[in-house]
N, C-alpha and C positions, 0 to 999 in steps of 0.2 A: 572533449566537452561538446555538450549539445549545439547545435545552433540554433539562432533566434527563429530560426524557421520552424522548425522542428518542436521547439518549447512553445508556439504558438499552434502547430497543428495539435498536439497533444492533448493543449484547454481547450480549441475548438472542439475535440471531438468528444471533451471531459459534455460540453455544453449541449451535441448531439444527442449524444448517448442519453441525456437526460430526459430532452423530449419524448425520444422511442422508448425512456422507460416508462416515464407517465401517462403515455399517450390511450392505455386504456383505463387506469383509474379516471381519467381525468374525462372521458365519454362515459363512466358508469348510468349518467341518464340516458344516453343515449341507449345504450345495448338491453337497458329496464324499461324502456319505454314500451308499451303496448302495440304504439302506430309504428315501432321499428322490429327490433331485435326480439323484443318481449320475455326477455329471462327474469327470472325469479330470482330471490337474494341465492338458493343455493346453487343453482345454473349459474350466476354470476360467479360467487366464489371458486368454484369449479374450473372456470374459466382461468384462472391462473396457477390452477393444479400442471399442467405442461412448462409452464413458464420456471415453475421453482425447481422440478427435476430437472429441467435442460440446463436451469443455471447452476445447480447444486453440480451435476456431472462434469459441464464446462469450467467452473473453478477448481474440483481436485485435478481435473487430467490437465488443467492448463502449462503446470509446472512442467510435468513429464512432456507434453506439446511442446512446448517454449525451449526448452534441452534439444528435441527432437527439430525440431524445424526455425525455432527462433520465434523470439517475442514479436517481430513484425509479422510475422505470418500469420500468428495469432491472433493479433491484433485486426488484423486485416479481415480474418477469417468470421471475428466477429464483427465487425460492422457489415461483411457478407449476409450473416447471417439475420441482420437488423432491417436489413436491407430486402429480404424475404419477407419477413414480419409485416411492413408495411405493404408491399402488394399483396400481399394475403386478404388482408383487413380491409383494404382497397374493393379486393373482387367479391369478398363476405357480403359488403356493400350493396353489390349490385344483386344480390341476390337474398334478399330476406326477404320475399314473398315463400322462399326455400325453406323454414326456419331449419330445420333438421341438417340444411348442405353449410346453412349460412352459421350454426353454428362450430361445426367441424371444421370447416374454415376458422372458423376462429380461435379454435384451439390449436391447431399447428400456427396461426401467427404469433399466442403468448408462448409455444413450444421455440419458436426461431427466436422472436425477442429473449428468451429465455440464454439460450444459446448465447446468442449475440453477446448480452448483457456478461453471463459466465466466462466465457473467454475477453473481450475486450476492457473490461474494467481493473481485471487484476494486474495486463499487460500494463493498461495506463497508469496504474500505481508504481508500477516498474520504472518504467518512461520516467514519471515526474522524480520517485525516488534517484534513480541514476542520473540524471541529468542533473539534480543540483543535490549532489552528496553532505552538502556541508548546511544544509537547511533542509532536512526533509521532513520535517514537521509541519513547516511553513506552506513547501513544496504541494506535500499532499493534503494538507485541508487547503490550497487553493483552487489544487484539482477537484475537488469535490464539491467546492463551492463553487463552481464553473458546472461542475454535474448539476448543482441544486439551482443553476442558473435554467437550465436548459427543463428541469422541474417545474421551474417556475413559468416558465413562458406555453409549456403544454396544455393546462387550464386557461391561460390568457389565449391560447388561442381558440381553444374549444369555445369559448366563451364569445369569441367574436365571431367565430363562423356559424354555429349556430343561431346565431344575433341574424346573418344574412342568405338562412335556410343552406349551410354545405358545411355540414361539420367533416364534411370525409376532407374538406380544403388542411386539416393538419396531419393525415398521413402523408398526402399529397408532398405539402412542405419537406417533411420528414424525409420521404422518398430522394427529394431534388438535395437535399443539403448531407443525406447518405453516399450518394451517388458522386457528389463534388468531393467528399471527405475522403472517398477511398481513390479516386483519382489522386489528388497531391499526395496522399499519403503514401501509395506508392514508389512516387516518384524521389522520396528522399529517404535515406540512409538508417532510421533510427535504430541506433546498436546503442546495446549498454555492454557497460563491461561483465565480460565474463570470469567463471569462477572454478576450476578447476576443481572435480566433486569429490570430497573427503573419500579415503580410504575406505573400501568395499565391507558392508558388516559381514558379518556371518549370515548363511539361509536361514531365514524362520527370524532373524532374530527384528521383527517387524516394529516391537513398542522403543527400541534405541532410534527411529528412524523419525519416528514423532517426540518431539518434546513435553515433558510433562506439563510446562506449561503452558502447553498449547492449548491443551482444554480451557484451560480458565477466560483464553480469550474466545475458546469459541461456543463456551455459555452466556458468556456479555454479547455476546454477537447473536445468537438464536433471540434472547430477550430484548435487545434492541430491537431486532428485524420485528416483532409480533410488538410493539411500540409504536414504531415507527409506520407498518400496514396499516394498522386501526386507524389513525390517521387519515395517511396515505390514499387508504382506497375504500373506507367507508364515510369518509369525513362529508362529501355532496349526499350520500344518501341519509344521512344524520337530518344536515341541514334543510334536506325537500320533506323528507317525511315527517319528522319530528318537530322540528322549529320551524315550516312554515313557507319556507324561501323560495325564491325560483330557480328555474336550470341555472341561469344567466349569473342568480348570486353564489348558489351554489357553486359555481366554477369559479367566482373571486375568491371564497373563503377557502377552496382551494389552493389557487394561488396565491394567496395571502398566507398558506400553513409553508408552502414550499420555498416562498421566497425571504422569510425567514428561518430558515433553514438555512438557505445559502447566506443572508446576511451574519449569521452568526458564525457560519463557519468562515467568512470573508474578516470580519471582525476580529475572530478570535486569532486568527493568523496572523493577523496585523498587530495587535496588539501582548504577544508574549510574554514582552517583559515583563509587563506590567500586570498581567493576569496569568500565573503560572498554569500552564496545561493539565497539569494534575488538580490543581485546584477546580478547575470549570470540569473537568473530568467525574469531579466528586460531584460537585455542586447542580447539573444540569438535567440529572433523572428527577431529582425533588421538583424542579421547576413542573417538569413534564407528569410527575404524579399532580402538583396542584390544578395543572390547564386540564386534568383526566377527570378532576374532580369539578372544575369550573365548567366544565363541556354537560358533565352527567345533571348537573344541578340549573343551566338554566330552562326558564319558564317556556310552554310553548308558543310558537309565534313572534321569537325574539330572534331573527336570523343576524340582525344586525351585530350582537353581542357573540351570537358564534361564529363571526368570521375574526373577531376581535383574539375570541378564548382558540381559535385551532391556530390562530399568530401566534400563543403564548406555546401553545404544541410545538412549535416550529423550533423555535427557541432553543425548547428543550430539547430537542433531538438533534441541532444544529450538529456542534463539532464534536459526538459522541463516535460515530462511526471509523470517521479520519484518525481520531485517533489513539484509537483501538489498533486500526491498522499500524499507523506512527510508531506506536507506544512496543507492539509486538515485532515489527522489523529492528526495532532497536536492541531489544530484550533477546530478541531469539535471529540472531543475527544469523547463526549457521543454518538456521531452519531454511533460509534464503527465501527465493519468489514461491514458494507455497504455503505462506505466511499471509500474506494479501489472500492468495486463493480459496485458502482453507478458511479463515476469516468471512470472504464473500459468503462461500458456501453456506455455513452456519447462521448467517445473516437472512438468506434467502430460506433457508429450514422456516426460521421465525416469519418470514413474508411468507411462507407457505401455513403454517399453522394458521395465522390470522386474516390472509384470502383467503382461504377453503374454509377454514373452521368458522369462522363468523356468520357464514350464510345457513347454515341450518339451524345455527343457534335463534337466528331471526327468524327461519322460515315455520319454528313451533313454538315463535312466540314470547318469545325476549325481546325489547324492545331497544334499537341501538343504544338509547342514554343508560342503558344498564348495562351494555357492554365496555361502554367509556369509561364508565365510574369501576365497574372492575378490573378494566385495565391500570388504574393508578395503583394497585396493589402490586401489577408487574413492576411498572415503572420503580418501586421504592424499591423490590426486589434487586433491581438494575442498578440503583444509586450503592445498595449494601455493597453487590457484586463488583463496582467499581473500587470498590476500598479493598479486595482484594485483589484486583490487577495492578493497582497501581502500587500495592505493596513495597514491587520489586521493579520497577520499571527504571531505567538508566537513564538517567538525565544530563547531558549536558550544559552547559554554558550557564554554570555557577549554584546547582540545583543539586544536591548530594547522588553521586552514583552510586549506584547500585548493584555490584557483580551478581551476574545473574548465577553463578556457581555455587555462591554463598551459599549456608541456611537460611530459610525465610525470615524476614527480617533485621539480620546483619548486615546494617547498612556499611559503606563504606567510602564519607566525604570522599570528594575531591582534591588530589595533592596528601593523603595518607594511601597509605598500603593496608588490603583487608588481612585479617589476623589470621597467626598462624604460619601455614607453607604460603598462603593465599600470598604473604608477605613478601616473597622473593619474587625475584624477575622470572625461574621456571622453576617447579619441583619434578625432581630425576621422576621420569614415568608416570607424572598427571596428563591426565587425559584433557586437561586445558586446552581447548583448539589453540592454535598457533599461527599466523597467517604471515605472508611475505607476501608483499606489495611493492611495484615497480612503477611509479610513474612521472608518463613522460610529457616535455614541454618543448614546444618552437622553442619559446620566449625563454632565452637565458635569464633574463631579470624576474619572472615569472618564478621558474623554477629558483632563486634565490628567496626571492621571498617568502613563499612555502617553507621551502629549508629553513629561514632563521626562526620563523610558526612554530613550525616541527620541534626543532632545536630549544626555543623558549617554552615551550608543555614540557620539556623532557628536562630542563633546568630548572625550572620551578616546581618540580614534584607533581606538575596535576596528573602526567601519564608516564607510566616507565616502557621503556624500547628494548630491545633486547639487540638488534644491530641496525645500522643506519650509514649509509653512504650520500653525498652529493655528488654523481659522478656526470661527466658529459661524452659523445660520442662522436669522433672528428671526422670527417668527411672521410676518412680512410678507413671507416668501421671500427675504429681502437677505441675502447673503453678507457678514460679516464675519470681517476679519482680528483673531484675538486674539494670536500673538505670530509673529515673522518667522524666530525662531531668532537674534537678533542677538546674542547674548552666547556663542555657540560656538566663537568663533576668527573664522568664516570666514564668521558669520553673515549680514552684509550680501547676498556673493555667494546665499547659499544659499534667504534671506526673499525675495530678488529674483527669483532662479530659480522658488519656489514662485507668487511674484504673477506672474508674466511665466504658469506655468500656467493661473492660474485668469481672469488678462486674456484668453488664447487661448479657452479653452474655452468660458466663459460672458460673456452679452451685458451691456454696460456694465447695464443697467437693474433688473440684478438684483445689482451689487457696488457697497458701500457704503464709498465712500472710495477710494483712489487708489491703485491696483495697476499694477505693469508687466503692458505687452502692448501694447497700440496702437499702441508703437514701432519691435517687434520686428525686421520686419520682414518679408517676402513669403516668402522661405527657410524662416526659420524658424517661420512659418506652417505649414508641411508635418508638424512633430510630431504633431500627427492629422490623418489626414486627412477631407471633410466626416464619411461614413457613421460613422466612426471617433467623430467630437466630437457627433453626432445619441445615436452610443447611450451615451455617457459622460455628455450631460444627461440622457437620460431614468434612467440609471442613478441618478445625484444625485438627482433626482426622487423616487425610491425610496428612496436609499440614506441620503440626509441632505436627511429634511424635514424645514420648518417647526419649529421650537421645538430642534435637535440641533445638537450639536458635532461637528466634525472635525478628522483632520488627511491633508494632502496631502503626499506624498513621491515624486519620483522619484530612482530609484537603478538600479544595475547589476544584474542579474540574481544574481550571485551574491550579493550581501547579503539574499534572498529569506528565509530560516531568521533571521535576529538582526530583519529586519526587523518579519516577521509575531511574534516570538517578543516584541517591545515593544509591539504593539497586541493583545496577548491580553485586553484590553475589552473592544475593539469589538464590537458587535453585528453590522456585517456589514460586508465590504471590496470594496473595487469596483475590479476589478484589470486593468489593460489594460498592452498591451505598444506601444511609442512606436516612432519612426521615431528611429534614433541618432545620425545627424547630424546631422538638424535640433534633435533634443535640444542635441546640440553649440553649435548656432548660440542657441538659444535663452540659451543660459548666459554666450556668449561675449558676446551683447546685453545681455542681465539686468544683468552683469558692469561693461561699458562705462558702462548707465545710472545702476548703483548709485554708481559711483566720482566 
């Protein structure tokens, strides 16, 4: 489990990251200005053309990165990179009597933010997800509302520096609070658990590697992203040309669209119960078609009203991103961390269509309030689109789940079994993912508790287990069995399944007392295979030494959310994906011996 250290550096850097991403929408007067930079709307727009490719690259190769070197590195790698971004734009600065060096400049600093932004934000979706497994809905729109903190405060600064002639005083900032971030950050540990990577396809065989419904989130995400821009980064040049305003308010209605953003995603976190995710999920594009229309319709020289109408923008765009991301880690759980990534990406597509694409639209003569008002036609697009993501999306904690396996639309409560083979604990030869989880606790009372969690979903029907151990590890390295599950219904089968794992896995010489496995047989031997059972001991090794408790469970892949969500103890979990048939054989054995 994470430490408080570590879950604090995390939102601090949710909070960074935010400034350095707004840090140029949020000077748009600045870089348009005549006595400065002097771009044109489509020089402007163009301007964030490096910024979406670097971040569109950074989010697909991040996963493959993050396997390859680790999620810290990556992490790290981008606020390196953010960290470029801002002396770029620094030295652009000093040099726009240049305009031709001063703008080139400035396109490798939205190319490094770009970066920065692609690699570092999907790790912290990682981060916030693994660190509190048993909340990550909550987890990740905190994060993000900590992003749309950091949103918010880059127009409030632009705002004040400019106010005292040094608008370059918030890269400045930016620079000293990048520089500090990747210092501690460094210096501490952050590891999530890792995941042993499913069985190798076949060559070529490329579309089983994407899930089909991966698309569906990452059309909600392009249309969000080109929502949320419009916004974003033409909302000050709205309000100066159109409605009248100054730099000065211009940058409030700015920060007035951002920092409801973040309050809505702060709010909506906090408040779950009571407003279900998928309902605000449906409900918060219409908000943002109406402010598209509120923005396109008022009168010129009303700037006071459009800082008011890009608050109601904010709103609307609040907690749609998070939880996209949420909804899709849950849904598409095997998809693992290139679900965030891939998600970004398509996000930043739609920041790329509506930076680049809006400025030539303007620059022959469309007038911003004609682009606002046709953007709420996106926005309703967005709101339909939501109604098919959330179709199928798996909800816990009292909200009907949804196997993602299913046919579209076959739902399937909570505490019922879906129809069908869906209805047994494994069907012989379903490609069902299968998952075996091991984890481990100091805290013997810790790991009891969890266990009676565990044990209680699996007695009241909301989740079925296929095997489950309580077992502990005595200073002499001997695995012991502390309860089988046998009071659960079905417990017999299920203490037998767990010992039949831990007979497979580990050599008699280290398990004390009398576990199935040696009878199993050759078949279902194959539930790991060697390479497979080499890094799941050395994993143990690490994971529950000497003197700690555990507990062992394999289940279906879709119980992944209630399961992780009963060992929010654990200090860390050791997660591997199984061979399903021979899991099958293993139960059908376990089963036979138990009886």
């Amino acid at each position: 489990m994470a430490s408080r250290r570590e879950t604090t550096v995390v939102y601090a850097a949710g909070v960074v990251q935010g400034i350095a991403l707004v840090t140029f929408p949020a000077a748009s007067t600045v870089f348009t200005d005549p006595a400065r930079y002097d771009l044109s709307s489509a020089q402007y727009g163009t301007l964030f053309l490096p910024q979406v490719v670097a971040a569109v690259a950074g989010s697909i190769s991040g996963a493959g990165l993050a396997t390859r070197f680790g999620t810290k590195r990556l992490y790290l790698a981008g606020l390196a990179a953010d960290l470029a971004s801002m002396v770029l734009l620094l030295v652009s600065s000093l040099l726009t009597s240049d305009r031709t060096t001063a703008y080139v400049l400035l396109l490798g600093a939205t190319g490094c933010l770009g970066a920065g932004f692609g690699l570092a934000v999907p790790a912290l979706n990682t981060f916030a997800a693994s660190f509190h497994p048993s909340a990550v809905d909550r987890s990740i729109l905190v994060l993000n509302g900590l992003l749309g903190v950091g949103t918010v405060l880059a127009p409030a600064f632009v705002a004040v520096f400019l106010g005292v002639g040094f608008w370059q005083g918030l890269p400045v900032v930016s620079t000293v609070l990048l520089i500090a971030l990747i210092v501690h950050s460094a210096r501490l540990p952050l590891a999530v658990a890792t995941t042993v990577p499913p069985p190798s396809r076949p060559a070529g065989d490329h579309a089983a590697a994407i899930p089909p419904r991966f698309w569906v989130y990452a059309g909600f995400a392009v249309l969000y992203g080109v929502c949320e821009t419009v916004n974003g980064n033409w909302s000050q040049l709205e309000m100066t040309r159109e409605l009248g305003a100054s730099a000065t308010l211009a940058s409030i209605a700015l920060t007035v669209f951002w920092a409801t953003v973040t309050a809505g995603r702060v709010t909506f976190a906090a408040a779950q119960r009571r407003l279900p995710p998928r309902l605000v999920y449906h409900v918060l594009p219409f908000v943002l078609a109406g402010a598209f229309v509120l923005i396109a319709a008022l009168p010129a020289h009303a700037p006071g009203l459009g800082v008011l109408a890009f608050g109601l923008a904010g709103l609307g765009c609040s907690a749609l991103l998070p939880l996209t991301i949420s909804f899709g880690e849950e849904e598409l759980a095997r998809f693992g961390a290139r679900l965030a990534g891939g998600v970004i990406a398509f996000y930043q597509l739609g920041y790329g269509l509506a930076a680049f694409g809006v400025g030539p639209i303007v620059d022959h003569g469309t007038n911003l309030s004609s682009v606002f008002g046709a953007s709420a036609a996106i926005a309703v697009a967005l709101g339909v689109w939501s109604l098919v993501v959330g179709a199928r999306v798996a909800r816990p904690s009292g909200r009907p789940h949804v196997d993602a396996r299913t046919t579209p639309g076959s739902y399937c409560p909570r505490g019922e079994n879906p129809p069908g083979k869906r209805g047994e604990q494994m069907a012989r030869g379903s490609d069902v993912p299968i998952d075996l989880y091991i984890a481990a606790y100091a805290d013997e009372d810790a790991a009891q508790q969890d266990w009676d969690e565990l044990k209680r979903l699996v007695r009241e029907k909301v989740i079925t287990i296929d095997g489950m151990l309580l077992v502990s590890r005595d200073d002499g390295g001997k695995i012991h069995v502390k309860d089988n599950a046998h009071d659960v219904g079905v417990g017999t089968v299920i203490g037998a399944v767990g010992g039949a794992i831990i007979g497979l896995i580990f050599p008699p010489s280290i398990i004390a007392g009398l576990v199935v496995g040696g009878g199993i047989g050759a078949g279902a031997g194959a539930l790991v295979d060697r390479h497979q059972k080499h890094e799941i001991k050395e994993d143990v090794e690490q994971v529950l030494p000497p003197g700690s408790s555990g507990i062992v469970a394999l289940f279906e892949e879709r119980w992944v959310a209630e399961v992780e969500k009963s060992m929010a103890k654990a200090e860390k979990i050791s997660k591997h994906e199984v061979d399903s048939e021979s899991a099958e054989d293993v139960k059908e054995a376990a089963s036979s011996m138990a009886s």
